[in-house]
N, CA, C, O and CB atoms as a CASP TS submission, in Angstrom:
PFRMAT TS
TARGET T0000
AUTHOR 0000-0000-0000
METHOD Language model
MODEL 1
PARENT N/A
ATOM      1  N   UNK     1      17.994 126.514 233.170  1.00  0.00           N
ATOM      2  CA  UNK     1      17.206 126.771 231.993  1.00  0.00           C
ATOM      3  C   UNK     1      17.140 128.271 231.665  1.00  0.00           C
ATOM      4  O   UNK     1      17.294 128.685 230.516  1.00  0.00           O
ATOM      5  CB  UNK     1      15.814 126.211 232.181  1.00  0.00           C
ATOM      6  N   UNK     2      16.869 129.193 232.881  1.00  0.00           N
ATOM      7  CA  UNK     2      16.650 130.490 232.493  1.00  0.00           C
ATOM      8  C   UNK     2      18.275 130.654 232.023  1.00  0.00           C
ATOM      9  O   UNK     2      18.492 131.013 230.865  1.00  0.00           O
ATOM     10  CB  UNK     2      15.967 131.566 233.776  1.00  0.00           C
ATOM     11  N   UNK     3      19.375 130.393 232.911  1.00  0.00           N
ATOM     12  CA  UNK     3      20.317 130.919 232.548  1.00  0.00           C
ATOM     13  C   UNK     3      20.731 130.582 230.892  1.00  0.00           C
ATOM     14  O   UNK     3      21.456 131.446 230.401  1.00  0.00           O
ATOM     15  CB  UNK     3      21.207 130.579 233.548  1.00  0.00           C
ATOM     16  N   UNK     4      20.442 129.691 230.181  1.00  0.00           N
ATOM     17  CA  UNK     4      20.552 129.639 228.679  1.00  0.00           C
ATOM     18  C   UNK     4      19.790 130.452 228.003  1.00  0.00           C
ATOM     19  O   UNK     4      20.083 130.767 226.849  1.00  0.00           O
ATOM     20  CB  UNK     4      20.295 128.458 228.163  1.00  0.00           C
ATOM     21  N   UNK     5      18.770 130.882 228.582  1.00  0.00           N
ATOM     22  CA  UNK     5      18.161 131.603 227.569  1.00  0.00           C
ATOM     23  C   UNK     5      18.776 133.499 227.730  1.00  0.00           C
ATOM     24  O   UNK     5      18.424 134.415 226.987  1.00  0.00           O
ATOM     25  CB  UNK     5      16.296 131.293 227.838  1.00  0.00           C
ATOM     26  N   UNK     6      19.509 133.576 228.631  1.00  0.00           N
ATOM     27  CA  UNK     6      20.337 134.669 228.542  1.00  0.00           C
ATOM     28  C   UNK     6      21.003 134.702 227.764  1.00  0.00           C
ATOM     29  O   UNK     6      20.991 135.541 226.864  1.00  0.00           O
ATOM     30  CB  UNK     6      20.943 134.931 229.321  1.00  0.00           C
ATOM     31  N   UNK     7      22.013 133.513 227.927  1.00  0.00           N
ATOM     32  CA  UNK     7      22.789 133.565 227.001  1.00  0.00           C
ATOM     33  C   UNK     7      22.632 133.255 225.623  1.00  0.00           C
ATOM     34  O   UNK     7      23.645 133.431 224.946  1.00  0.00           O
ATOM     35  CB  UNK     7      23.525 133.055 227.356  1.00  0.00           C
ATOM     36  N   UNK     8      21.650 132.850 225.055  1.00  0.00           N
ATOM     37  CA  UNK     8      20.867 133.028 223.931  1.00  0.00           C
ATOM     38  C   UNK     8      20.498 134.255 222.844  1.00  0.00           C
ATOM     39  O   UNK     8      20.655 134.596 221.672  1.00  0.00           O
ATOM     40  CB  UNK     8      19.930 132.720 224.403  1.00  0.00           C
ATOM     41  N   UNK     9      19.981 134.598 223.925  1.00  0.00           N
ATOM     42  CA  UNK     9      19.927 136.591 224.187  1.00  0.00           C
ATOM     43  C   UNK     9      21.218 137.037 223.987  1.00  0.00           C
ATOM     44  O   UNK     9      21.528 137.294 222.824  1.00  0.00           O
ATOM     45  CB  UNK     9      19.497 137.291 225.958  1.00  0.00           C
ATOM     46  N   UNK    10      22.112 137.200 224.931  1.00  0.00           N
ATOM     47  CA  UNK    10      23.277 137.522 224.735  1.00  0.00           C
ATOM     48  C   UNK    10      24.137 137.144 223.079  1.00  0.00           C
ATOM     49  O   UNK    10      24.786 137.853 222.310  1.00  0.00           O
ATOM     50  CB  UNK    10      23.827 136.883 225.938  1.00  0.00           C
ATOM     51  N   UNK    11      23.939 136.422 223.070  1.00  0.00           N
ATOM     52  CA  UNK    11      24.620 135.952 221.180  1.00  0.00           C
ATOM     53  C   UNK    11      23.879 136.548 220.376  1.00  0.00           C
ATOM     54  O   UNK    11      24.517 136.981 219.416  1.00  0.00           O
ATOM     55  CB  UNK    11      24.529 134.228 220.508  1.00  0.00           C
ATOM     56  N   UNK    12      22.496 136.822 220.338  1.00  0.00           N
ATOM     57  CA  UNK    12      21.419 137.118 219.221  1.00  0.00           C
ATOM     58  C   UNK    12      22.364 138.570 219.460  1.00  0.00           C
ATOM     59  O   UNK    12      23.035 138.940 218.496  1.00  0.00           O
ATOM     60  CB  UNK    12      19.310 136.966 219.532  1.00  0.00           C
ATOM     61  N   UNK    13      22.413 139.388 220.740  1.00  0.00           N
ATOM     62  CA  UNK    13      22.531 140.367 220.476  1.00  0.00           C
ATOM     63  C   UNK    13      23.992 140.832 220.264  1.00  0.00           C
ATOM     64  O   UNK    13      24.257 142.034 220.270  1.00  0.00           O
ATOM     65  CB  UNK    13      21.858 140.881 221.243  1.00  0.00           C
ATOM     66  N   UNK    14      24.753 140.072 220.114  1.00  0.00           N
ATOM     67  CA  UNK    14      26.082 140.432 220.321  1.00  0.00           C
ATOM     68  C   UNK    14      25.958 140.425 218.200  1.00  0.00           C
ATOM     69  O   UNK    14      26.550 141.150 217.401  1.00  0.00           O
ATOM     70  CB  UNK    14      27.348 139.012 221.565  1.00  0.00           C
ATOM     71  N   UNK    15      25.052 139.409 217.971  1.00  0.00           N
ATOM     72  CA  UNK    15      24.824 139.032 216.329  1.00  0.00           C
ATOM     73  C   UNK    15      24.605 140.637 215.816  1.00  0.00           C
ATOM     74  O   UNK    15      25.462 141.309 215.243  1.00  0.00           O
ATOM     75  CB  UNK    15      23.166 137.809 215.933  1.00  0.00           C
ATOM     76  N   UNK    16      23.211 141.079 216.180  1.00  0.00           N
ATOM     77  CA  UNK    16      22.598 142.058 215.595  1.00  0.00           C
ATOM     78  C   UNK    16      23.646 143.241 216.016  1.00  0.00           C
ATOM     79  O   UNK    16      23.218 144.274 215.502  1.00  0.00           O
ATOM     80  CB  UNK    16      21.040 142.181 216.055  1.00  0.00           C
ATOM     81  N   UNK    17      24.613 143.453 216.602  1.00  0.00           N
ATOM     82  CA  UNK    17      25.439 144.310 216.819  1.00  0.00           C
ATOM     83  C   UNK    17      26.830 144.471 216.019  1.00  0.00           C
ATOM     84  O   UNK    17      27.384 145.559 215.864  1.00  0.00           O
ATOM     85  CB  UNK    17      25.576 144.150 217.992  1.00  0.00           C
ATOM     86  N   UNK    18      27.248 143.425 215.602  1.00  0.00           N
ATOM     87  CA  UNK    18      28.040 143.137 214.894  1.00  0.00           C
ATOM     88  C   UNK    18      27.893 143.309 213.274  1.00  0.00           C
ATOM     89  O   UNK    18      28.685 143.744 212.437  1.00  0.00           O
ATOM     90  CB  UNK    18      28.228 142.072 215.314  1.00  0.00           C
ATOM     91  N   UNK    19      26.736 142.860 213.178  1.00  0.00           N
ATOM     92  CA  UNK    19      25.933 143.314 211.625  1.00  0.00           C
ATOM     93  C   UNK    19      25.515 144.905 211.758  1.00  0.00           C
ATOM     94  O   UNK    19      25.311 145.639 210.791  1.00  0.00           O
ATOM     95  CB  UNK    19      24.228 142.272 211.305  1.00  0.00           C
ATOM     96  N   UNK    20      25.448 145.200 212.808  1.00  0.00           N
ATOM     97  CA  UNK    20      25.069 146.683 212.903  1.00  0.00           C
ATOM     98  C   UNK    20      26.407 147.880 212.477  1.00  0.00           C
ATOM     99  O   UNK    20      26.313 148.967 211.907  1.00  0.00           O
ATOM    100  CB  UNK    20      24.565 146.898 214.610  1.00  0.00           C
ATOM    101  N   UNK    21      27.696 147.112 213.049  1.00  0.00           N
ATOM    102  CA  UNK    21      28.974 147.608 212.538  1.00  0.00           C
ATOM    103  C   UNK    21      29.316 147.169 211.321  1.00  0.00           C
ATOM    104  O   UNK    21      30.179 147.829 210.742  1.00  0.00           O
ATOM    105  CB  UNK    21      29.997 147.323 213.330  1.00  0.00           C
ATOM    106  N   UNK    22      28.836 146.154 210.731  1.00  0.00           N
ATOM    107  CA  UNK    22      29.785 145.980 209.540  1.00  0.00           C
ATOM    108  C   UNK    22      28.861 146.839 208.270  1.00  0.00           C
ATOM    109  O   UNK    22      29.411 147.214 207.235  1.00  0.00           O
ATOM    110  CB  UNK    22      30.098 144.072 209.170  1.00  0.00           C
ATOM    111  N   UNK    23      27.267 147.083 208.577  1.00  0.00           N
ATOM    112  CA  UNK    23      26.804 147.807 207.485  1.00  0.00           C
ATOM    113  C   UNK    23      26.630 149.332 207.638  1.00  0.00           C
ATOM    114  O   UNK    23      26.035 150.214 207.020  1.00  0.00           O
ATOM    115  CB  UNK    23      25.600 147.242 207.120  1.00  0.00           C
ATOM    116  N   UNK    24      27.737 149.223 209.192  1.00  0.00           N
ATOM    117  CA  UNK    24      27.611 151.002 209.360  1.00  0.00           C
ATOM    118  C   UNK    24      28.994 151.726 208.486  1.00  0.00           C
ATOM    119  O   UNK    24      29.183 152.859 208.043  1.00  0.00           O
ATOM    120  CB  UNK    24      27.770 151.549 211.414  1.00  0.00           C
ATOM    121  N   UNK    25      29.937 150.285 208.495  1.00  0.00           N
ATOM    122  CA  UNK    25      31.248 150.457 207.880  1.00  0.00           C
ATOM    123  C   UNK    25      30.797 150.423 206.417  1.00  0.00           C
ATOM    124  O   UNK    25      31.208 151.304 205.662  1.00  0.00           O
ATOM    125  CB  UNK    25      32.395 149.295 208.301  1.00  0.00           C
ATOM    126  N   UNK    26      30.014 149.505 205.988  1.00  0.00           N
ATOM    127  CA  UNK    26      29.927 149.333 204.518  1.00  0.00           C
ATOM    128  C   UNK    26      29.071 150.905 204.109  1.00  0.00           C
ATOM    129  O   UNK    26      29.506 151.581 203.176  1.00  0.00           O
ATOM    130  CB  UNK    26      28.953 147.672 204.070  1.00  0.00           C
ATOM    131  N   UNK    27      27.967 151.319 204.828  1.00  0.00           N
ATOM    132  CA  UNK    27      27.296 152.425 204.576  1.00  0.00           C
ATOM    133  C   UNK    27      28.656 153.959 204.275  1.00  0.00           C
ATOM    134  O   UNK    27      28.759 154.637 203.252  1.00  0.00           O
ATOM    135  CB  UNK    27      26.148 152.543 206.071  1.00  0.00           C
ATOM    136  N   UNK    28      29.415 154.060 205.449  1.00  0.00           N
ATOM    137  CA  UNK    28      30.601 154.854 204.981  1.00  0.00           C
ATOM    138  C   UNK    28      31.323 155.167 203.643  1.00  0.00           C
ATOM    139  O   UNK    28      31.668 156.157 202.999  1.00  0.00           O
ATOM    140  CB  UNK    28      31.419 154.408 205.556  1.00  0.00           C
ATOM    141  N   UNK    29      31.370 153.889 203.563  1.00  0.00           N
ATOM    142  CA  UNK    29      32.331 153.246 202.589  1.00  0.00           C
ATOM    143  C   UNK    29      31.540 153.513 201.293  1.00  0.00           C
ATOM    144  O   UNK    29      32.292 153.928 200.411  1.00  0.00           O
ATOM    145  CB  UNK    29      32.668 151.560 202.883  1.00  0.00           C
ATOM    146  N   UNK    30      30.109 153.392 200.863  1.00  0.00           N
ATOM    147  CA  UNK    30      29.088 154.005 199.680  1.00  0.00           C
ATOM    148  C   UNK    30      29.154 155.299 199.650  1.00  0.00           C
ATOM    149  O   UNK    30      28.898 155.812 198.561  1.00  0.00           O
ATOM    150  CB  UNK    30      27.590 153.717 199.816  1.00  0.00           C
ATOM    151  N   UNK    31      29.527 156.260 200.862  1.00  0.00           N
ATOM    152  CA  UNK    31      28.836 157.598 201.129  1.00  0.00           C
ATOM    153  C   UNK    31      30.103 158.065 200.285  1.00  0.00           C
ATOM    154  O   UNK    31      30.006 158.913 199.397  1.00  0.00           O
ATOM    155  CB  UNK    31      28.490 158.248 202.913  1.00  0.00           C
ATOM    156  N   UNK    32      31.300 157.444 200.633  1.00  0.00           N
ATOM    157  CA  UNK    32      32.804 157.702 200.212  1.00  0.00           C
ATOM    158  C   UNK    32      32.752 157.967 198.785  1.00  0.00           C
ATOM    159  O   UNK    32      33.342 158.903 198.246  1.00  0.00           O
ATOM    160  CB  UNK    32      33.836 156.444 200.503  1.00  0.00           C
ATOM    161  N   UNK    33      32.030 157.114 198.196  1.00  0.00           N
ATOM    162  CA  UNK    33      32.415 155.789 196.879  1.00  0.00           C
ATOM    163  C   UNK    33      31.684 157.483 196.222  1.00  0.00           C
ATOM    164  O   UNK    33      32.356 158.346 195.657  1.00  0.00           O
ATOM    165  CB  UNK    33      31.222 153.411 196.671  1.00  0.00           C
ATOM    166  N   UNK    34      30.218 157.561 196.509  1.00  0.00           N
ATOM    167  CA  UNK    34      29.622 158.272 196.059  1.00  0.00           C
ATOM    168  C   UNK    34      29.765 159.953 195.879  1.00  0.00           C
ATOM    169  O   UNK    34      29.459 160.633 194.900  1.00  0.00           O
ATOM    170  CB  UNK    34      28.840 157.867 196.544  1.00  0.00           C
ATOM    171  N   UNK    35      30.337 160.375 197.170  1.00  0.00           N
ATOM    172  CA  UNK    35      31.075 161.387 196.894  1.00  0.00           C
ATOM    173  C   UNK    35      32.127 161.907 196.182  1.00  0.00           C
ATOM    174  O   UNK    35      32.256 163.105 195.933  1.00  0.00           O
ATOM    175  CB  UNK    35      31.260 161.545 197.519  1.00  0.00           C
ATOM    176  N   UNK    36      33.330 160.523 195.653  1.00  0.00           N
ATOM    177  CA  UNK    36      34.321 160.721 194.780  1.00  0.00           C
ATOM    178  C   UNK    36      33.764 160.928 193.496  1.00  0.00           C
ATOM    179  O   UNK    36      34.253 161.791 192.767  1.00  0.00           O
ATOM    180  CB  UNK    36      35.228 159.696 194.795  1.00  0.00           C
ATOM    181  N   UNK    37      31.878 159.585 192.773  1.00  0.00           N
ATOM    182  CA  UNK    37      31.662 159.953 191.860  1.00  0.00           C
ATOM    183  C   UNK    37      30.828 161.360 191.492  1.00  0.00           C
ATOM    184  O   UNK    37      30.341 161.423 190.363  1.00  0.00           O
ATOM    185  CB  UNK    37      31.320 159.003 191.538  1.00  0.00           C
ATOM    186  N   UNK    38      30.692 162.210 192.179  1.00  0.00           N
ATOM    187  CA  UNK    38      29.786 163.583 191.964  1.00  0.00           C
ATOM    188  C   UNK    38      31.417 164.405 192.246  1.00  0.00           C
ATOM    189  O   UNK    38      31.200 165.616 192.206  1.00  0.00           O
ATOM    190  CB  UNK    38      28.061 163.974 193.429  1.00  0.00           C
ATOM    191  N   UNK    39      32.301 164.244 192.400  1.00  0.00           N
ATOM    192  CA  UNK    39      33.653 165.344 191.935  1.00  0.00           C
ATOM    193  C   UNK    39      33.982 164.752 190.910  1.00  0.00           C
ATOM    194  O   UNK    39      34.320 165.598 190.082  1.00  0.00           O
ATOM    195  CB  UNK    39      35.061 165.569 192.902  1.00  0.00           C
ATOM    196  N   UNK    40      34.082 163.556 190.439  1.00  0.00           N
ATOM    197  CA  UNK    40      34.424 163.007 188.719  1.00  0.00           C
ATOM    198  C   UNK    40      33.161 163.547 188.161  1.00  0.00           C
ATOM    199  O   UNK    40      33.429 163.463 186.962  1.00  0.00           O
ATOM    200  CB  UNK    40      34.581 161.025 188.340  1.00  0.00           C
ATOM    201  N   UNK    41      32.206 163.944 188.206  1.00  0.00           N
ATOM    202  CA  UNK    41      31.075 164.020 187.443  1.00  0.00           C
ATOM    203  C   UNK    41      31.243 165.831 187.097  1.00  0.00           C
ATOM    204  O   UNK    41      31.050 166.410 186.028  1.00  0.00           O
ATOM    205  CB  UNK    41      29.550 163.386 188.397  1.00  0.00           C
ATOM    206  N   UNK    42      31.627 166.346 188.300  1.00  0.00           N
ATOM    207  CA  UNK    42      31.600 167.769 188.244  1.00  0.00           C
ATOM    208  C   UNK    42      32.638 167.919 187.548  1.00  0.00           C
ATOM    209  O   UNK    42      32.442 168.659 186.584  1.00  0.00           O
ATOM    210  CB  UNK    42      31.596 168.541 189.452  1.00  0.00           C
ATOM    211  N   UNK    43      33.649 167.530 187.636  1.00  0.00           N
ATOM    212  CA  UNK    43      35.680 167.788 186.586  1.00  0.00           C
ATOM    213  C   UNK    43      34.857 166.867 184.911  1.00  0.00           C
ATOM    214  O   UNK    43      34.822 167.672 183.981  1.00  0.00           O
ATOM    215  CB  UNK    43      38.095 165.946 187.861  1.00  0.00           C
ATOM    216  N   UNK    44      34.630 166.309 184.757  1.00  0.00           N
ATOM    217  CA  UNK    44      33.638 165.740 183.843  1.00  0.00           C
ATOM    218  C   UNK    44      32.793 167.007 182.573  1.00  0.00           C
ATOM    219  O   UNK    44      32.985 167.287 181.390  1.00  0.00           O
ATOM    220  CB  UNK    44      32.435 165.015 185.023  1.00  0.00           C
ATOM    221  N   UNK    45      31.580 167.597 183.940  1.00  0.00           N
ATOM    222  CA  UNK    45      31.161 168.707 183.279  1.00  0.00           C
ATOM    223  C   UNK    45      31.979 170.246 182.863  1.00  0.00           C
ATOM    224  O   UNK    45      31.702 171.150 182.075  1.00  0.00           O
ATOM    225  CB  UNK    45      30.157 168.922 184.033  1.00  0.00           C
ATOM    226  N   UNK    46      33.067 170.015 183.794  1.00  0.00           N
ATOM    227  CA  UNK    46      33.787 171.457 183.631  1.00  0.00           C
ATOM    228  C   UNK    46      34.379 170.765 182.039  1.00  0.00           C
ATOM    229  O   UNK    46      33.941 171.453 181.117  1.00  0.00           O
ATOM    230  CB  UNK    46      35.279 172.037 185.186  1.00  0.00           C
ATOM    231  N   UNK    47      34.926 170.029 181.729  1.00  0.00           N
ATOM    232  CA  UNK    47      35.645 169.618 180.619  1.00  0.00           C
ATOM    233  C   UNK    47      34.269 169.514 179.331  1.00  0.00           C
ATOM    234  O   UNK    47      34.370 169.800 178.138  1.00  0.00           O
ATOM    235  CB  UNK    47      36.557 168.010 181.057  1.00  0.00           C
ATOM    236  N   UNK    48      33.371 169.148 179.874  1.00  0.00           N
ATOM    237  CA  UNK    48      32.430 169.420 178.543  1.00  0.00           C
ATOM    238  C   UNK    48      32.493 170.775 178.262  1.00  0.00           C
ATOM    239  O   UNK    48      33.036 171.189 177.237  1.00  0.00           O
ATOM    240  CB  UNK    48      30.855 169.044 178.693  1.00  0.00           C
ATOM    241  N   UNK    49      31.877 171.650 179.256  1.00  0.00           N
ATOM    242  CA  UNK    49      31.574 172.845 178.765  1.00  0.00           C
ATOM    243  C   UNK    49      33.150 173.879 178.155  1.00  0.00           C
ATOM    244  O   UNK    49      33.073 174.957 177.566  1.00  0.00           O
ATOM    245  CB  UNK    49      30.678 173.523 180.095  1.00  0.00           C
ATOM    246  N   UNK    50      34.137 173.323 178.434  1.00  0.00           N
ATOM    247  CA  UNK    50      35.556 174.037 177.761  1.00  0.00           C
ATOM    248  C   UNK    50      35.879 172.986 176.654  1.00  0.00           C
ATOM    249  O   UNK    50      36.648 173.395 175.784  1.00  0.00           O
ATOM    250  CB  UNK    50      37.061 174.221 178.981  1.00  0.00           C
ATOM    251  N   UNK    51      35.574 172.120 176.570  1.00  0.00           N
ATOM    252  CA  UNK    51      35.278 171.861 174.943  1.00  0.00           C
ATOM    253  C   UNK    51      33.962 171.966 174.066  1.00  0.00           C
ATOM    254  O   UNK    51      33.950 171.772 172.851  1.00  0.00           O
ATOM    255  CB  UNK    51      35.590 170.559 174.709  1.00  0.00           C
ATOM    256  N   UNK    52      32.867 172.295 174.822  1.00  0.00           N
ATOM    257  CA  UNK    52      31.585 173.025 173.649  1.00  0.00           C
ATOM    258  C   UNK    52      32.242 174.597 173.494  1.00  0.00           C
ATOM    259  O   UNK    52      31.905 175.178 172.463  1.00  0.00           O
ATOM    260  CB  UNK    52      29.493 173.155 174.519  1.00  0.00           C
ATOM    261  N   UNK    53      32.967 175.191 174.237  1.00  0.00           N
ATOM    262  CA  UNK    53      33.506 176.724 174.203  1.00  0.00           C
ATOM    263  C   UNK    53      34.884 176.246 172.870  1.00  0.00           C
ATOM    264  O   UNK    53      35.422 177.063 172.123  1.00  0.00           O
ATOM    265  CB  UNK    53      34.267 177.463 176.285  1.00  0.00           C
ATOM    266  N   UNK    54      35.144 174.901 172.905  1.00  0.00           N
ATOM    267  CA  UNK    54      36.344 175.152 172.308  1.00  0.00           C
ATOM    268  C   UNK    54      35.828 174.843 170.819  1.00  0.00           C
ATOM    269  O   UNK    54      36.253 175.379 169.796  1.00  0.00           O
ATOM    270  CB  UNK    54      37.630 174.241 172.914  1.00  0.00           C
ATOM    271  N   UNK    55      34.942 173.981 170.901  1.00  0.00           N
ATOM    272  CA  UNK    55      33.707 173.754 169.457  1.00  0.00           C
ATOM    273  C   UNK    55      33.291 175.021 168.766  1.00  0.00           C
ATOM    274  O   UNK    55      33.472 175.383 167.604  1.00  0.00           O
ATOM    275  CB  UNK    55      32.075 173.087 169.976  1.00  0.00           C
ATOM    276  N   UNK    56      32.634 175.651 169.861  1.00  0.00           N
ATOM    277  CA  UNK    56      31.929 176.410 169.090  1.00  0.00           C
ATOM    278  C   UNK    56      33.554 177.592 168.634  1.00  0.00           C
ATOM    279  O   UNK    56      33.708 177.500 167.416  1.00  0.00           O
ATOM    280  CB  UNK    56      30.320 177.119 170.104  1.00  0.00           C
ATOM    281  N   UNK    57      34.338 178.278 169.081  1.00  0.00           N
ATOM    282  CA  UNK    57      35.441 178.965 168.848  1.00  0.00           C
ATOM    283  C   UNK    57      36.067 178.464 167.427  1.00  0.00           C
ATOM    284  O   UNK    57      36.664 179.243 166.684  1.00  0.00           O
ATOM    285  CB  UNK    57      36.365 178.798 170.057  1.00  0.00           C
ATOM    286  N   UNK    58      35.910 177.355 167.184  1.00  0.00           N
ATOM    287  CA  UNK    58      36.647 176.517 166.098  1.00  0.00           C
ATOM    288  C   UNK    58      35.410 176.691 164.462  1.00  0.00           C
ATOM    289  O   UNK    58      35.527 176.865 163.249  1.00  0.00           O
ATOM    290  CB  UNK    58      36.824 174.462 166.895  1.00  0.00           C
ATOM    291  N   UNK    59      34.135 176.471 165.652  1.00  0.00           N
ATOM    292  CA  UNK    59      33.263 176.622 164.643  1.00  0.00           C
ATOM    293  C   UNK    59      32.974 177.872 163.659  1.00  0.00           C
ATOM    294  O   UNK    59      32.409 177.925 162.567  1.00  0.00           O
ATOM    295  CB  UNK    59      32.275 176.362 165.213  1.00  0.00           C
ATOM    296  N   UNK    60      33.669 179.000 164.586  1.00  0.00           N
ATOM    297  CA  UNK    60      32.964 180.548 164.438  1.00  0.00           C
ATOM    298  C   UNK    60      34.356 180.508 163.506  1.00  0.00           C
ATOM    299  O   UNK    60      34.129 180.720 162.314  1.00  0.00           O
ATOM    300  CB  UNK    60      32.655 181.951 166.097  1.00  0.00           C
ATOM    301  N   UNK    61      35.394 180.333 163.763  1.00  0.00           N
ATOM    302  CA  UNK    61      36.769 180.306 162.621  1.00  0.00           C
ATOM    303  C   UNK    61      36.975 180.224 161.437  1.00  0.00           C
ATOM    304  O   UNK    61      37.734 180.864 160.710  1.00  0.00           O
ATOM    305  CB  UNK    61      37.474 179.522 162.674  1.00  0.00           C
ATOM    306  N   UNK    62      35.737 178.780 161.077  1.00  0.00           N
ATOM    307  CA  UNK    62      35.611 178.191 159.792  1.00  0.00           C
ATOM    308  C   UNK    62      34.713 178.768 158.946  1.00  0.00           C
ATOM    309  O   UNK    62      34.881 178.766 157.727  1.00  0.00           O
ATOM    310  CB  UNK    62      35.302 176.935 159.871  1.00  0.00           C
ATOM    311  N   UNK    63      33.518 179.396 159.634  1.00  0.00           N
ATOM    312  CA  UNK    63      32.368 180.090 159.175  1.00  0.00           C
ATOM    313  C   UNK    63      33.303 181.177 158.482  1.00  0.00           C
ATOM    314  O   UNK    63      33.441 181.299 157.265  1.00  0.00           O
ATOM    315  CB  UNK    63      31.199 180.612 160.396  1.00  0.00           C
ATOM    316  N   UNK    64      34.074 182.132 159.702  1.00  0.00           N
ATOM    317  CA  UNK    64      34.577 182.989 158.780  1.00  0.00           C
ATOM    318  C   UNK    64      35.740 182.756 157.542  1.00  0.00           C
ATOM    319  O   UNK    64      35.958 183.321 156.470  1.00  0.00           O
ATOM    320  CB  UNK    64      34.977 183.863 159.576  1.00  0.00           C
ATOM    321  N   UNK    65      36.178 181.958 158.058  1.00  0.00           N
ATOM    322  CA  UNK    65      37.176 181.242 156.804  1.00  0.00           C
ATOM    323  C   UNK    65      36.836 180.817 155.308  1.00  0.00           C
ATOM    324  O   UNK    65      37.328 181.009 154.197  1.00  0.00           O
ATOM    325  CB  UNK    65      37.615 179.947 157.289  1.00  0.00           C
ATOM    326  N   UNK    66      35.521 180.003 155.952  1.00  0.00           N
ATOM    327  CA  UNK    66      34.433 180.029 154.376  1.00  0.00           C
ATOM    328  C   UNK    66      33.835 181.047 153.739  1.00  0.00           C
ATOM    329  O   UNK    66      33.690 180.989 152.518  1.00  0.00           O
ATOM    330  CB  UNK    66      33.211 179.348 154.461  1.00  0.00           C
ATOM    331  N   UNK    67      33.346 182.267 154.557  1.00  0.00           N
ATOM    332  CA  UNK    67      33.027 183.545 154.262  1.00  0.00           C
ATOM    333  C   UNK    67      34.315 184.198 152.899  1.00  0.00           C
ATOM    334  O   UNK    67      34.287 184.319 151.674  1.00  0.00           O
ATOM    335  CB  UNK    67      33.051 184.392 155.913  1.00  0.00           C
ATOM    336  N   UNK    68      35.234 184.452 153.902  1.00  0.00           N
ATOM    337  CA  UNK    68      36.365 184.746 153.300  1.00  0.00           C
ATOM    338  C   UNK    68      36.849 183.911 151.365  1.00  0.00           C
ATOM    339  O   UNK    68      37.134 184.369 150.258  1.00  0.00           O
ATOM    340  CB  UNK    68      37.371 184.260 154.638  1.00  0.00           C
ATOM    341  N   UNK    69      36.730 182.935 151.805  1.00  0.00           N
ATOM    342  CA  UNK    69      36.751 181.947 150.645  1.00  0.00           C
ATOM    343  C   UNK    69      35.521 182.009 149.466  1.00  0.00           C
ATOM    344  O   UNK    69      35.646 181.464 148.369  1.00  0.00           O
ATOM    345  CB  UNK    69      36.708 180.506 151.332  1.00  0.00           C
ATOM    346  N   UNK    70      34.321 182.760 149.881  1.00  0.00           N
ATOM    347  CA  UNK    70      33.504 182.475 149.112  1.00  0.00           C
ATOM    348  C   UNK    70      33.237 183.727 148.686  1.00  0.00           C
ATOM    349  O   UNK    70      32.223 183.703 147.988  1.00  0.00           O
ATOM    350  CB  UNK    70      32.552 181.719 149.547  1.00  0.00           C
ATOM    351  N   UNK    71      33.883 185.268 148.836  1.00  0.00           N
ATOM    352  CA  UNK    71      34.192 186.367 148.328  1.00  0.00           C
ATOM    353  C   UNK    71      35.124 186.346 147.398  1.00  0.00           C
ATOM    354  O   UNK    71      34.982 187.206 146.528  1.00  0.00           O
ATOM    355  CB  UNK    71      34.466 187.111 149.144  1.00  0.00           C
ATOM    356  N   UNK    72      36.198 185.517 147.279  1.00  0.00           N
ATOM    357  CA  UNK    72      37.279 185.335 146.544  1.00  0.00           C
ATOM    358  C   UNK    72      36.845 185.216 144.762  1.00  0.00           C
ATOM    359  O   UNK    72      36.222 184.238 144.347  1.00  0.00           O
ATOM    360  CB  UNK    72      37.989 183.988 147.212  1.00  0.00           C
ATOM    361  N   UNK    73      37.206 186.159 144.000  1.00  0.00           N
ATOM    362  CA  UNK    73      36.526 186.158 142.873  1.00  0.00           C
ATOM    363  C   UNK    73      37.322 184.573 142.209  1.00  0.00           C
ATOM    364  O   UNK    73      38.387 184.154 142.662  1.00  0.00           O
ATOM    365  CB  UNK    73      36.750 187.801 141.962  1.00  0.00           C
ATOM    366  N   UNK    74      36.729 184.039 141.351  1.00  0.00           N
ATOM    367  CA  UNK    74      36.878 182.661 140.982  1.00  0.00           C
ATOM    368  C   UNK    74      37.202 182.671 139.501  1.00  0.00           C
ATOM    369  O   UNK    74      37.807 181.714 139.020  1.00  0.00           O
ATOM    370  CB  UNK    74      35.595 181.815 141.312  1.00  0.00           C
ATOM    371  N   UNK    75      36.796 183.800 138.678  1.00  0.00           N
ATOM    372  CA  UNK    75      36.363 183.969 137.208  1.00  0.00           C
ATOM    373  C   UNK    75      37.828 185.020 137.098  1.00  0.00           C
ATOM    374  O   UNK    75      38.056 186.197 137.375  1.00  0.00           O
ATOM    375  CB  UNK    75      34.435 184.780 136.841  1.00  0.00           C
ATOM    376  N   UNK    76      38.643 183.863 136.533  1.00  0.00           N
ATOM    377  CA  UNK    76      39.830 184.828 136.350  1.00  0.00           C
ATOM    378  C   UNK    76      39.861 184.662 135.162  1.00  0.00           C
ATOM    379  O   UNK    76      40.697 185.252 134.478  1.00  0.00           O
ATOM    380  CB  UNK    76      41.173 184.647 137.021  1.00  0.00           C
TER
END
């Protein structure tokens, strides 16, 4: 009798050990997941901010372009 309940023991714990590896593997495997998305997030922000630089450059172009255009005497 005692000896079954060892081995009882023995399975529960061989259980909780086995689940202990597979969510230490799955935990890795998030830390992974999550670290690839914060370097897509950072290459992400570098590309916003060199196209608000490329916005606003385009923007400052037209301003003066309209400037230019709106000196242009019209009354010929």
């Amino acid at each position: 009798m005692e000896l079954e309940k060892f081995k009882e023991l023995e399975e529960k714990i061989k259980n909780v050990l086995s689940e202990y590896a597979l969510l230490k593997k799955q935990n890795q495997e998030l830390k992974e997941l999550l670290n690839n998305q914060g370097l897509e997030l950072e290459g992400a922000k570098g590309n916003l901010g060199k196209f608000s630089e490329e916005r606003d450059a385009a923007r400052a172009r037209l301003d003066a372009l309209i400037n230019l255009l709106q000196d242009v005497d019209t009354d010929m």
